[in-house]
C-alpha positions as CSV (number, residue, x, y, z in Angstrom):
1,X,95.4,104.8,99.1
2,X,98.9,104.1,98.5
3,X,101.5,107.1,97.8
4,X,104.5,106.6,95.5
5,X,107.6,108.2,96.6
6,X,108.8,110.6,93.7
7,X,112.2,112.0,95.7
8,X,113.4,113.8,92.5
9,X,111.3,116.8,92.8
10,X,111.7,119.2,95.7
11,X,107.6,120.2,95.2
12,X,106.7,116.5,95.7
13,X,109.0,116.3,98.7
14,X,107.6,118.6,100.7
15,X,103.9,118.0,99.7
16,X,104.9,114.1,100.7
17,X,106.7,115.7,104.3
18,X,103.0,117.5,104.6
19,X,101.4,114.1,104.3
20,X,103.6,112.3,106.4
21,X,103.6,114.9,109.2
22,X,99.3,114.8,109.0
23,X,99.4,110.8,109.6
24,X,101.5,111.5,112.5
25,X,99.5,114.5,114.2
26,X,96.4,111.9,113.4
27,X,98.0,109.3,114.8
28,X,96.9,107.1,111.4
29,X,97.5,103.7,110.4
30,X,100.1,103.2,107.7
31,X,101.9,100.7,106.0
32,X,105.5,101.5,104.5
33,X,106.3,99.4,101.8
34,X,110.4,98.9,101.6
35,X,112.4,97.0,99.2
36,X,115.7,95.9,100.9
37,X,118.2,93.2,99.5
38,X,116.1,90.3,100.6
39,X,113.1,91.1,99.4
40,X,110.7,93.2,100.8
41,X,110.6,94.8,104.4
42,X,107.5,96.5,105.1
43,X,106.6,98.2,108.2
44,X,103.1,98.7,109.5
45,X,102.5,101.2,112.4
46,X,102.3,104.6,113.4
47,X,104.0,107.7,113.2
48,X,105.6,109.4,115.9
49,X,107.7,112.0,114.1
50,X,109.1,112.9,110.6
51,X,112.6,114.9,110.5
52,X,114.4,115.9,107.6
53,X,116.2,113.0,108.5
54,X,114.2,109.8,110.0
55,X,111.0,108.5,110.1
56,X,110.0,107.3,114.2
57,X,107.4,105.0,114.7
58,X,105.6,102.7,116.6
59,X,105.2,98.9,115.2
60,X,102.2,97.0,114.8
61,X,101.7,93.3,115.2
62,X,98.5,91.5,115.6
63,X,96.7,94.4,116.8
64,X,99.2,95.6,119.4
65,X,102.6,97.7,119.5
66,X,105.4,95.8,118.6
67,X,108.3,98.8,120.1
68,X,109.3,101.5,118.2
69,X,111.7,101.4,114.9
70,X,113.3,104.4,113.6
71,X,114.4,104.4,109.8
72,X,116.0,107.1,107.2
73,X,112.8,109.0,105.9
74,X,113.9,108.2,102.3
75,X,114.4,104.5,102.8
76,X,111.3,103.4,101.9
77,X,109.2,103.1,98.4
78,X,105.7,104.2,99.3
79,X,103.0,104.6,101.9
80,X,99.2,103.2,102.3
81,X,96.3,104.3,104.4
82,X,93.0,103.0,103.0
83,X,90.3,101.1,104.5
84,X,92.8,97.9,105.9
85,X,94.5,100.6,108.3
86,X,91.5,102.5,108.9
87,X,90.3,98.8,110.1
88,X,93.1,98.5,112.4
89,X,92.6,102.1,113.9
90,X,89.3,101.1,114.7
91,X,90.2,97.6,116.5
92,X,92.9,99.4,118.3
93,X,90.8,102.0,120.2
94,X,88.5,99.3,120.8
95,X,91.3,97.4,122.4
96,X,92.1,100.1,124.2
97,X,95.4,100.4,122.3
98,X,95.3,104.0,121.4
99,X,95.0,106.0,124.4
100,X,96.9,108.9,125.5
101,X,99.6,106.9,127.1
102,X,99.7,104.3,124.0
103,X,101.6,104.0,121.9
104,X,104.1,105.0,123.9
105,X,106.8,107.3,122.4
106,X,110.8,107.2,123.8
107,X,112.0,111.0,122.8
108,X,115.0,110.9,121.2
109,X,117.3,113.9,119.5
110,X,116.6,112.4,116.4
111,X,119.7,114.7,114.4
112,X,121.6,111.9,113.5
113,X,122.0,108.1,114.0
114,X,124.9,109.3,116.5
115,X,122.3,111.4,118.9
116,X,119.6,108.7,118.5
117,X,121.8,105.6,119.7
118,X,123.5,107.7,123.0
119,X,120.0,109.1,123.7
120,X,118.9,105.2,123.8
121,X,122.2,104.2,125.7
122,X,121.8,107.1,128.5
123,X,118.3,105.4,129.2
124,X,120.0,101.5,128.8
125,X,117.8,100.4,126.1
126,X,119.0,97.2,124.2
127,X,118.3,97.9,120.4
128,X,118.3,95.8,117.1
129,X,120.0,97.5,114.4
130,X,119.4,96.1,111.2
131,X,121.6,96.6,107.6
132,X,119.0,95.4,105.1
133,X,121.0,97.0,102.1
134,X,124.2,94.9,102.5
135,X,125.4,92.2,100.3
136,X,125.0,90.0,103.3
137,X,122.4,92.1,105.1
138,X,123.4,91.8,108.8
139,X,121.3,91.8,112.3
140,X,122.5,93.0,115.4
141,X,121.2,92.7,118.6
142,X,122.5,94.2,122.1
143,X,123.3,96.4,124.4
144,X,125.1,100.3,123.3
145,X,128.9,99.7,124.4
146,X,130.4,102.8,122.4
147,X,128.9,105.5,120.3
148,X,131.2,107.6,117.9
149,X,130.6,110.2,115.1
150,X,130.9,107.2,112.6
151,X,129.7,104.2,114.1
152,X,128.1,102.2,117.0
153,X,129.9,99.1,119.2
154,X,127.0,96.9,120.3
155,X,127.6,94.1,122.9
156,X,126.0,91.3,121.0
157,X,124.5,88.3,122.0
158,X,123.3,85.4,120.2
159,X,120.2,83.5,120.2
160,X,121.5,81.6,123.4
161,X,121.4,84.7,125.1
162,X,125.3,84.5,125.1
163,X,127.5,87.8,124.8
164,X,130.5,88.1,122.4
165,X,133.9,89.4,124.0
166,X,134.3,91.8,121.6
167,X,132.0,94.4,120.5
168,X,130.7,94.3,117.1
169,X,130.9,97.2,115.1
170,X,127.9,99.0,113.0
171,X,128.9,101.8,110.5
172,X,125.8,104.7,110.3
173,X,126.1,104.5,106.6
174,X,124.6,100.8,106.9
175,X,122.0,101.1,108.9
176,X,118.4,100.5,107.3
177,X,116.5,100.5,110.5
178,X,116.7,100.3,114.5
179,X,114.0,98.7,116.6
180,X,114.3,99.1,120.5
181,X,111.2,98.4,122.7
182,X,110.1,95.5,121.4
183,X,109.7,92.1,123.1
184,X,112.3,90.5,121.4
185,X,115.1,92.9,122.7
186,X,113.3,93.4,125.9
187,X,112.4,90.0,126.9
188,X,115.6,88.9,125.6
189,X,117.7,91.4,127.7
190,X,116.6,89.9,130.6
191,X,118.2,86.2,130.1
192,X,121.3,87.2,128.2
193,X,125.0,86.0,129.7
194,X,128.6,86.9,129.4
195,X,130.0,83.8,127.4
């Protein structure tokens, strides 16, 4: 079943929070279908927690946990859970994939993009931060130099593992998504060098 979004109604919004909040209590399958500059985005996982705010959850990538991304809960177009996810559910128990311990689930203040990205420096987690909706949509990957009420300064490195000199700078209004956890940053963390 896939669920339009209908954000102009406050009755819809909250029925749609209900739903939301039931797949993550369940700890269901969903895919998020998002339409960002480049095309489309989707996200397939499961959900950790709905705010007023954000949507936390857990990726999935051939049948395992690909980290955990945390997007604004009205950034994306609709939601499905039919039999495909109820598949996947299915195969991940089996592969020993969903128990208690997994997926595993970073708490985080999730209040604002502000709380989320100090909660994830204080515990020196490398994050990508992605800006989907820009004209030149942008990806960002490093460590959390500096965190303000505006934006974020991110020590990034490039894909020789090589760190800038100078920060680079991510307004809160941009961001689209953040993904920390996954074997990208993590692996990547590892082998990065000061140019």
């Amino acid at each position: 079943m896939r669920v339009k979004i209908e954000m102009k109604k406050d009755k819809q919004k909250k029925k749609f929070k209900k739903l939301l909040r039931k797949y993550a209590k369940n700890r269901e399958v969903v895919k998020l279908y998002r339409t960002v500059t480049e095309g489309e985005a989707n996200i397939y996982g499961i959900i950790h927690k709905v705010t007023s705010a954000y949507l936390h959850l857990s990726e999935i990538y051939e049948f395992k946990f690909n980290g955990e991304i945390i997007i604004p809960n009205n950034h994306f177009d609709s939601i499905r859970r039919c039999s495909f996810e109820k598949t996947t559910k299915k195969i991940l128990k089996a592969e020993d994939q969903l128990n208690k311990i997994k997926p595993k689930r970073t708490k985080l203040n999730l209040t604002d993009w502000a709380a989320i990205l100090k909660g994830l420096q204080k515990k020196n987690i490398d994050v990508i931060i992605e800006c989907e909706d820009l004209l030149e949509p942008t990806f960002t990957i490093g460590s959390i130099a500096k965190v303000n009420d505006k934006k974020v300064k991110i020590w990034y490195y490039d894909p020789n593992g090589k760190i800038d000199k100078k920060t680079t700078k991510v307004r809160f209004k941009d961001i689209t998504l953040l993904r920390f956890k996954d074997q990208y940053s993590t692996i990547f963390k590892k082998y990065k060098t000061k140019c």
